[in-house]
C-alpha positions as CSV (number, residue, x, y, z in Angstrom):
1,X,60.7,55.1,70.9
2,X,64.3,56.9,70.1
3,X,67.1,56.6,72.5
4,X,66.6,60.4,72.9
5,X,62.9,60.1,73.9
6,X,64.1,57.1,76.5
7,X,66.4,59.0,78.3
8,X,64.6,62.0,78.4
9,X,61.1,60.3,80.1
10,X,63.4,58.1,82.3
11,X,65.4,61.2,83.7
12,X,63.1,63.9,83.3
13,X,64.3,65.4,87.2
14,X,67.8,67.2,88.4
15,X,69.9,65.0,89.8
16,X,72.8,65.8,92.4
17,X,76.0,63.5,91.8
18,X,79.4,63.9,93.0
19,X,82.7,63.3,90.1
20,X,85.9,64.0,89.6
21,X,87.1,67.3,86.3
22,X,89.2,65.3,83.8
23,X,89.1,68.0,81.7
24,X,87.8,71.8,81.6
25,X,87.4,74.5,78.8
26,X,86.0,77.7,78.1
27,X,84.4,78.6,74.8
28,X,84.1,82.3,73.6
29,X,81.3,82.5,73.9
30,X,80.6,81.8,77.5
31,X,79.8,78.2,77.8
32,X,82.0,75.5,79.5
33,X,82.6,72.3,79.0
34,X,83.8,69.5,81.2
35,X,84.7,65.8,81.1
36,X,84.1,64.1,84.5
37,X,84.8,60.8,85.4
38,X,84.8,58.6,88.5
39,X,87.3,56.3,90.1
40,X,87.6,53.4,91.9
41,X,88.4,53.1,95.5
42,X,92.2,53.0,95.2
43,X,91.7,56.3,93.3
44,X,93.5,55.4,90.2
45,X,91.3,53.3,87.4
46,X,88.4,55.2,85.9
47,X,84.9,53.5,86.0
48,X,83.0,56.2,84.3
49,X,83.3,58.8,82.1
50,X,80.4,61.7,80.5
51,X,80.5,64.9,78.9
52,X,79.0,68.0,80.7
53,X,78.0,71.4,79.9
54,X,77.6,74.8,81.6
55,X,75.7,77.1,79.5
56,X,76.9,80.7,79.6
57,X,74.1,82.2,81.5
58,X,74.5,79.5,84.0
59,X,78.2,79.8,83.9
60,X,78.3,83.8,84.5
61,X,76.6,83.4,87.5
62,X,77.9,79.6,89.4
63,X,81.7,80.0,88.1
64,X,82.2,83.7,90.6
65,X,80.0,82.1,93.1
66,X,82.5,79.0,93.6
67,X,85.2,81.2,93.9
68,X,83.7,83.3,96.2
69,X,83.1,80.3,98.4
70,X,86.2,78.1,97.7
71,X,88.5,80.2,96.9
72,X,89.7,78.7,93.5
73,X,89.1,78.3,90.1
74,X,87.4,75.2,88.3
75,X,90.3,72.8,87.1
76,X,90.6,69.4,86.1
77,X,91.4,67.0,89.3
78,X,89.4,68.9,91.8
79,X,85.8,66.7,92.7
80,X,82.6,68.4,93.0
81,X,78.8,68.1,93.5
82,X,76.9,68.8,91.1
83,X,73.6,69.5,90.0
84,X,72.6,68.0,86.5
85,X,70.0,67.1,84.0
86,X,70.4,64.1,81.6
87,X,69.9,64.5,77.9
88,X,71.5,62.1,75.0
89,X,72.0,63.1,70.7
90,X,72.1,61.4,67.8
91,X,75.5,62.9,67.3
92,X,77.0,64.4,69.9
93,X,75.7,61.4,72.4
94,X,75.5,61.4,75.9
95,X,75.7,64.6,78.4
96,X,75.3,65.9,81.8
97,X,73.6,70.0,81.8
98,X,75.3,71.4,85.3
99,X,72.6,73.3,86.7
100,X,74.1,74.1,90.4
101,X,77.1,73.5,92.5
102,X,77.9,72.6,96.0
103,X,81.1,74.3,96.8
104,X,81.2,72.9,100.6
105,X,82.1,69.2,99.2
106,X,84.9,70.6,97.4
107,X,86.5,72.5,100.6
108,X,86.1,69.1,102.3
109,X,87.8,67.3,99.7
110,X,90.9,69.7,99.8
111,X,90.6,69.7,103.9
112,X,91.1,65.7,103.6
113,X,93.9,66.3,101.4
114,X,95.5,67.8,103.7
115,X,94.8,66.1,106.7
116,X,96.3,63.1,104.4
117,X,99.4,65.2,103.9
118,X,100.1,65.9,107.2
119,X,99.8,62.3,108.7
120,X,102.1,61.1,105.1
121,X,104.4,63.3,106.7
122,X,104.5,62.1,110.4
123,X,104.6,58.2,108.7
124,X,107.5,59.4,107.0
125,X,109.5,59.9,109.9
126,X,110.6,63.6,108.6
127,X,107.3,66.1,110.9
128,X,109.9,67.9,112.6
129,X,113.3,67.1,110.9
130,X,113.6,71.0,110.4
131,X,112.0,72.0,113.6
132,X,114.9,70.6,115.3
133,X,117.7,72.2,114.1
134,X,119.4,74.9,116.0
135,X,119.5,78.6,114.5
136,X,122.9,79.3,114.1
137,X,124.4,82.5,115.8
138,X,125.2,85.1,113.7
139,X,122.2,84.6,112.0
140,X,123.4,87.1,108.9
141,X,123.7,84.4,105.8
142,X,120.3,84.4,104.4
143,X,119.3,82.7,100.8
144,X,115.5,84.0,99.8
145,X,113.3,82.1,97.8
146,X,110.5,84.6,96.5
147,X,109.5,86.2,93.1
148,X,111.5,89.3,92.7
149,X,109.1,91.2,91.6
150,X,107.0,90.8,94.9
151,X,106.4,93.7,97.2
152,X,107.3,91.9,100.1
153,X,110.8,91.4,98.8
154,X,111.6,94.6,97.9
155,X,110.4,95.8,102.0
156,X,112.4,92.7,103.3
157,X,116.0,93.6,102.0
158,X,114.7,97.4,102.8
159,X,114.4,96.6,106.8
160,X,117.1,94.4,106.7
161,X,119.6,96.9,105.0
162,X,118.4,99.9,107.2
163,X,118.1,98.1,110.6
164,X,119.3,100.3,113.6
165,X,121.7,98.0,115.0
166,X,123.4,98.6,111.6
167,X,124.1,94.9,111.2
168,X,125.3,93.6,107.7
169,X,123.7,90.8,106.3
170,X,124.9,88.5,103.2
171,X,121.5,87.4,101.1
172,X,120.9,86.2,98.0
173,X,118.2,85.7,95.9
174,X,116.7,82.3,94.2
175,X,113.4,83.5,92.1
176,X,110.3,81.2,91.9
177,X,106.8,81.7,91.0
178,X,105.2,82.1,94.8
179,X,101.5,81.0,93.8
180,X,98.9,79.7,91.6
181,X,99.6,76.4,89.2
182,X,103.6,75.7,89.2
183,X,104.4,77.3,92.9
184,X,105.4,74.2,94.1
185,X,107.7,72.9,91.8
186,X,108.8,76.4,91.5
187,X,109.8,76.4,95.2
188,X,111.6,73.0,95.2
189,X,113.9,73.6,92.1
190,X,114.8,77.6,94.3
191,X,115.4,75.0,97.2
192,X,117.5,72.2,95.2
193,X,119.7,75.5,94.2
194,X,120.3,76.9,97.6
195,X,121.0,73.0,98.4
196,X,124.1,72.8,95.9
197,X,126.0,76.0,98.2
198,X,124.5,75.5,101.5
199,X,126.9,75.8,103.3
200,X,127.4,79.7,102.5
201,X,123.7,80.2,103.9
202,X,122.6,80.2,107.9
203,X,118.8,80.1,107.2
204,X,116.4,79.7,104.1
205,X,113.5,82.9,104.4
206,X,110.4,81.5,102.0
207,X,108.4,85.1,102.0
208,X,105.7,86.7,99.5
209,X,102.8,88.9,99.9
210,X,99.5,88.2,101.1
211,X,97.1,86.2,99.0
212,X,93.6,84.5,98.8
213,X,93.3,81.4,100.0
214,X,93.9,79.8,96.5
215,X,97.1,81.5,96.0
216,X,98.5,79.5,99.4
217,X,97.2,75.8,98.1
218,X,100.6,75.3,96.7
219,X,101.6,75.2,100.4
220,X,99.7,72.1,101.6
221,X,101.1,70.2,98.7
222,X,103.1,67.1,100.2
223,X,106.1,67.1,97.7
224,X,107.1,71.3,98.6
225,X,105.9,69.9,102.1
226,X,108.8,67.4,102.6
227,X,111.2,69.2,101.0
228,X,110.8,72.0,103.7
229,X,110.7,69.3,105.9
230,X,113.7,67.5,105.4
231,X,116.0,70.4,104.2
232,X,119.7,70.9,106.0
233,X,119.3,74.5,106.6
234,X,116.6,76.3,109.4
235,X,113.2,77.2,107.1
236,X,111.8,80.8,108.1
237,X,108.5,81.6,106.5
238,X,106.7,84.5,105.9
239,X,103.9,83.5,103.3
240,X,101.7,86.4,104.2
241,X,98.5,85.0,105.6
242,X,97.0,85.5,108.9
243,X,93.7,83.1,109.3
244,X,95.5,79.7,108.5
245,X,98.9,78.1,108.6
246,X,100.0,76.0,105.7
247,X,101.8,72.8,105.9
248,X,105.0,74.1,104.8
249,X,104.1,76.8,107.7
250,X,104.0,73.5,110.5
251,X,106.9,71.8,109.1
252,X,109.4,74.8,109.3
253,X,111.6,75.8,111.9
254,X,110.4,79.4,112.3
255,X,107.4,80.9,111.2
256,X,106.3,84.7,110.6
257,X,103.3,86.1,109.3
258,X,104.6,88.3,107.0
259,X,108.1,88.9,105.2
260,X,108.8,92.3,107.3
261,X,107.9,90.0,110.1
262,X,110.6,87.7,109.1
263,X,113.1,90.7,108.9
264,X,112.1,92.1,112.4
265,X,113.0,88.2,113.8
266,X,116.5,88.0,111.5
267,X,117.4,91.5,113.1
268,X,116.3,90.4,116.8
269,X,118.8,87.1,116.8
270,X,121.2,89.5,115.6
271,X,120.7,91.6,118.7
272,X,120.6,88.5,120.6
273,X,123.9,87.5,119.4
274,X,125.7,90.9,120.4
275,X,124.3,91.1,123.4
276,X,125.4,87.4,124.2
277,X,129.0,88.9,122.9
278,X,128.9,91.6,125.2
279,X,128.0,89.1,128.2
280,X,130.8,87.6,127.4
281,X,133.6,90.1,127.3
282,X,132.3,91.5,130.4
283,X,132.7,88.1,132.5
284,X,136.1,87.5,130.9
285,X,137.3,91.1,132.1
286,X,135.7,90.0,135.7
287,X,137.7,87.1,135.7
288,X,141.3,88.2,134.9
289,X,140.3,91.0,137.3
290,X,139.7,88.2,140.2
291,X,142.4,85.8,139.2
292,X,145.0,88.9,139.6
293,X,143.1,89.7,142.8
294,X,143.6,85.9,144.0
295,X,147.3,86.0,142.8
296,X,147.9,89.3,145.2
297,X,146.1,88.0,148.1
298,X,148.0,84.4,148.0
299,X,151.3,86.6,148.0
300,X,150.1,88.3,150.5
301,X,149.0,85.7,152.7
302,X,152.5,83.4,152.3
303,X,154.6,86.4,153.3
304,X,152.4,87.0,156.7
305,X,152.6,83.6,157.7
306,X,156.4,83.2,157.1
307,X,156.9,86.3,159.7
308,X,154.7,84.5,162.3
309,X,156.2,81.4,162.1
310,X,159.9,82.8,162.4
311,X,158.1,84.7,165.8
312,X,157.2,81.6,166.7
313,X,160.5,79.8,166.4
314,X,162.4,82.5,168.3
315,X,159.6,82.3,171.1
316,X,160.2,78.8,171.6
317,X,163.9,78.8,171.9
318,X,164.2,82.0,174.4
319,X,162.0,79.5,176.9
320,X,164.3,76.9,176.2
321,X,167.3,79.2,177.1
322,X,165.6,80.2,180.4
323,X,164.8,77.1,181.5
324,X,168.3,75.7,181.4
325,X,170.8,78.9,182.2
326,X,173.4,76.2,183.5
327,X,174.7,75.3,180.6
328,X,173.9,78.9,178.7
329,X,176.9,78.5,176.4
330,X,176.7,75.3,175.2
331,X,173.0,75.3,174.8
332,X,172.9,78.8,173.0
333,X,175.3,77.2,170.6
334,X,173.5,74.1,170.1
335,X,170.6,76.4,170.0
336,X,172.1,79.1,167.3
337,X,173.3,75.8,165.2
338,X,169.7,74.3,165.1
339,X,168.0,77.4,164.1
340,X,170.8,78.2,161.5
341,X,170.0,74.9,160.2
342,X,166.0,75.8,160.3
343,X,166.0,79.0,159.0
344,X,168.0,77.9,156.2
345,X,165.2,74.5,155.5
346,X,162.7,76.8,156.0
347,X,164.3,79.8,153.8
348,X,164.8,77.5,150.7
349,X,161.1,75.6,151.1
350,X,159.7,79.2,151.6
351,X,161.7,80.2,148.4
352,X,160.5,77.0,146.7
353,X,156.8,77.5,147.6
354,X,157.2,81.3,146.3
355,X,158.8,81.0,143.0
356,X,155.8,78.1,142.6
357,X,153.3,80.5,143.4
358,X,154.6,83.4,141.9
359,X,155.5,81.1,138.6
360,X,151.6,79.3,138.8
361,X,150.1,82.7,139.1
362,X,152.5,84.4,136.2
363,X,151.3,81.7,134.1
364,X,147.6,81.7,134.9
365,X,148.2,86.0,134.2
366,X,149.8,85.2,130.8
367,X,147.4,82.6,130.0
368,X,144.2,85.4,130.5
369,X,146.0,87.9,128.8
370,X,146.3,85.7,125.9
371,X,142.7,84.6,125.8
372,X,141.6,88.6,126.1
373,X,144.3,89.9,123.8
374,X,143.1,87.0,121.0
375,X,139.5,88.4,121.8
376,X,140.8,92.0,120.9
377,X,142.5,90.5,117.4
378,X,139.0,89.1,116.3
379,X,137.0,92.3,117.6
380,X,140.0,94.6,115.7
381,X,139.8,92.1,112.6
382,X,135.8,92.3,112.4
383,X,136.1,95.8,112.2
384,X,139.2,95.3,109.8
385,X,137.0,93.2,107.8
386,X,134.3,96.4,107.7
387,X,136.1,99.2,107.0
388,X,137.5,96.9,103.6
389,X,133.7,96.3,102.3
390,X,133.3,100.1,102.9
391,X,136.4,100.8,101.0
392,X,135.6,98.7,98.5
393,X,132.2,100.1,98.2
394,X,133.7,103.3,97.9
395,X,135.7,102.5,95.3
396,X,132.9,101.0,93.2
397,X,130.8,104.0,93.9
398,X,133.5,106.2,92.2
399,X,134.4,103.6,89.4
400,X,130.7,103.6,88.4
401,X,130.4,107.7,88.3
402,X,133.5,108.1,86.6
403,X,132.2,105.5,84.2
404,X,128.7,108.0,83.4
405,X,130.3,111.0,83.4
406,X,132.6,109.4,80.8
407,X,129.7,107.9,78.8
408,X,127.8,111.2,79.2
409,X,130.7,113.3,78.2
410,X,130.9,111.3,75.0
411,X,127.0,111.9,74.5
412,X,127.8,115.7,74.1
413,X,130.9,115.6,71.8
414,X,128.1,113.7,69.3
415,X,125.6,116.4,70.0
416,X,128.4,119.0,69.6
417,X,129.2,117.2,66.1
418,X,126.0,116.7,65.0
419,X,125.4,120.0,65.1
420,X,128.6,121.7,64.0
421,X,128.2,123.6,60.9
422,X,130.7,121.7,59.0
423,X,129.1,118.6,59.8
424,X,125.8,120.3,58.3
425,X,127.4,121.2,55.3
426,X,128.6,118.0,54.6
427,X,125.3,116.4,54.4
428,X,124.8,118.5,51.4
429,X,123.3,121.8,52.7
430,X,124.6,125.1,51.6
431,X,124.8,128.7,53.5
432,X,123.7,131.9,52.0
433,X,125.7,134.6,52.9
434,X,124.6,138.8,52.0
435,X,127.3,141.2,53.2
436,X,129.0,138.6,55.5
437,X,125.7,137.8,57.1
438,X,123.7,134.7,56.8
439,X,120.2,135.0,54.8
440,X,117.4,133.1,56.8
441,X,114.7,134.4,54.3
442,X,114.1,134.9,50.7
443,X,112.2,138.4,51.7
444,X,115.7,139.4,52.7
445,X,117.2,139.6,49.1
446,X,115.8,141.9,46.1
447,X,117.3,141.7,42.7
448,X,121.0,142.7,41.5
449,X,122.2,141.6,45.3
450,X,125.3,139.6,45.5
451,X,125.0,136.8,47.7
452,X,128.0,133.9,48.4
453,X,127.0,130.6,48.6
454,X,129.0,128.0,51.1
455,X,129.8,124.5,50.2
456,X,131.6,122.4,52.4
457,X,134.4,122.2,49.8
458,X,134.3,126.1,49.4
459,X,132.1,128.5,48.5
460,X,130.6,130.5,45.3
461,X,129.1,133.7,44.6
462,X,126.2,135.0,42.3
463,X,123.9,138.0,41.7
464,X,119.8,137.7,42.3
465,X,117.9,138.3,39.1
């Protein structure tokens, strides 16, 4: 009995078996073929290896199916469980007939994946590295990583341009492929370039447009992962997707559904920030208004009790004269020399105690003034700093039109030129002239009429025969 026969009577049933694509590709016309292979337990020697087919007509109808149910394509490292038949030739040898597919052991397999990623990344130390850093205020710096071709780009700098506060905002852009094979090495080199001038940027927005679930696997990957993770700058993402977050999703600091959705956040810290602006200037104008309040008030107070203690003095020493009239002159003297001596004491610690006062609460005056006239400066040199990009705009504007009307101005001298009768006359046509007026058909001249030709070095005439 041939090898052939043997293999055929031993497996003569479909058999399910799980293995890993090593390789995958798709003849014209319609048939696949696969390499799959199985590994050891540490996942990296292979133990077997066979050849397997999917005939077209099988192929037309399990290849849409998977996607439908996975989400993603067939492609070599994915693991999958298969249906098969055994068969073995002469010369081609042994292979494996796919016959059906189980797509739910493939979505487990990329589930464990990245359940694996996320605990690699809480081993690491690096979870919430991002997470933790503080949004800086203004938020206005922003450096985009996204295709620039995406839709959601183009309605991201839209709402950001046009928001009603009428805040400016800096961004750039840092193109990379936002899904499918490549998106995540795309990402990381977009990320290593914002990393080189971070220090122009506030915030890193990672936005594209929605997607299938495929389109987003580029997300869960660990190395785009940790690079999110571990990056100096806040992460805001705005992937697109609404049933599940990606890993890059959990490890950032902020994340949006969508990239208008990231806008709408940007332009709400912005609000934030003014408002917190506007707090501000208020409670320093309440302050220098109390402080000058207090300052009046102290003044006040010094001067009453000054006058109540000289009433008090003279009280004192009136009693003092009525209790001992005998020796009236003598006392009232004593009496007039003591409260000379007094008033005078008290006069220059009174003086003192008010040119302390007056020189505390002058300083404490000068010392608001200053903070609030510095605040003025930086409110006058923001608005400075406006009115100069406007100009400047302006004067681009009016560069660049000059610059077309010049160009287009140019375009109609040629036109002019081309069509310039000398210019025609030149390329070797003539004109026919009959009485002074230009012939535009031979049914115009009969015979014995004298006709001038023009050459563009002069002109000739002759009589029609």
């Amino acid at each position: 009995m041939t090898v052939r026969k043997e293999i055929a009577n031993t497996f003569s049933d479909a058999y399910w078996i799980r293995a890993e694509i090593s390789e995958i590709r798709e003849n014209a016309n319609g048939h696949c073929y696969l390499e799959l292979i199985e590994k050891d337990s540490s996942g990296k020697l292979i133990v077997a290896k066979s050849r397997a087919s999917i005939w077209a007509d099988t192929y037309k109808i399990l290849k849409p199916y998977f996607v439908k149910e996975t989400g993603q394509e067939l492609k070599p490292g994915m693991k999958l469980m298969v249906q098969v038949s055994v068969s073995f030739h002469e010369v081609y040898g042994f292979n494996c007939t796919i016959r059906d597919i189980e797509p739910t052991f493939t979505l487990g397999d990329l589930a464990k994946k990245r359940l694996e990623t996320i605990k690699q990344l809480h081993d690491d130390g690096i979870w919430d590295m991002n997470q933790s850093l503080e949004l800086p205020m203004p938020l206005n710096r922003i450096a985009i990583i996204t295709s620039s071709t995406a839709a959601g780009y183009g309605d991201f700098i839209d709402q950001l341009q046009n928001n009603k506060s009428g805040f400016k905002f800096k961004t750039s852009l840092f193109p990379a492929i936002m899904q499918g094979d490549g998106a995540a090495e795309s990402i990381i080199e977009a990320l290593d370039k914002v990393y080189e001038t971070h220090e122009k940027y506030d915030a890193v927005a990672i936005i594209r447009g929605g997607g299938s679930t495929t389109d987003l696997l580029a997300y869960d990957e660990y190395e785009l992962a940790a690079s999110c993770a571990q990056f100096p700058l806040p992460i805001i993402t705005g992937i697109g997707h609404d049933r599940d977050q990606s890993v890059v999703d959990m490890v950032a600091n902020i994340r949006c559904k969508t990239p208008t959705a990231v806008a709408a956040f940007i332009i709400d810290k912005m609000d934030e920030t003014a408002n917190h602006l506007l707090d501000l200037e208020e409670t320093m104008k309440q302050q220098i208004s109390d402080n000058l309040e207090m300052a009046r008030k102290r003044l006040k107070d010094g001067a009453v009790n000054f006058s109540q203690r000289i009433n008090l003095l003279l009280k004192e020493e009136e009693q003092t004269i009525e209790r001992d009239q005998i020796n009236f002159k003598h006392v009232v003297s004593l009496l007039l020399m003591k409260q000379k001596q007094e008033l005078k004491d008290s006069s220059i610690k009174v003086s003192q105690r008010l040119s302390l006062l007056l020189k505390e609460e002058k300083q404490a005056v000068e010392r608001s003034q200053s903070d609030f006239l510095h605040i003025i400066s930086l409110l006058m040199m923001k608005q400075k700093q406006k009115l100069n990009v406007k100009r400047d705009q302006f004067k681009t504007a009016v560069k660049n039109l000059f610059s077309e009307e010049k160009h287009e101005l140019a375009m109609h001298e040629k036109s002019v030129q081309f069509l310039s009768p000398d210019y025609i006359l030149k390329k070797g046509y003539t004109l026919t002239l009959k009485d002074g007026k230009a012939v535009k058909s031979q049914a115009e001249l009969k015979s014995g009429d004298l006709i001038t030709s023009v050459f563009a070095d002069g002109k000739k005439e002759s009589i029609i025969k």
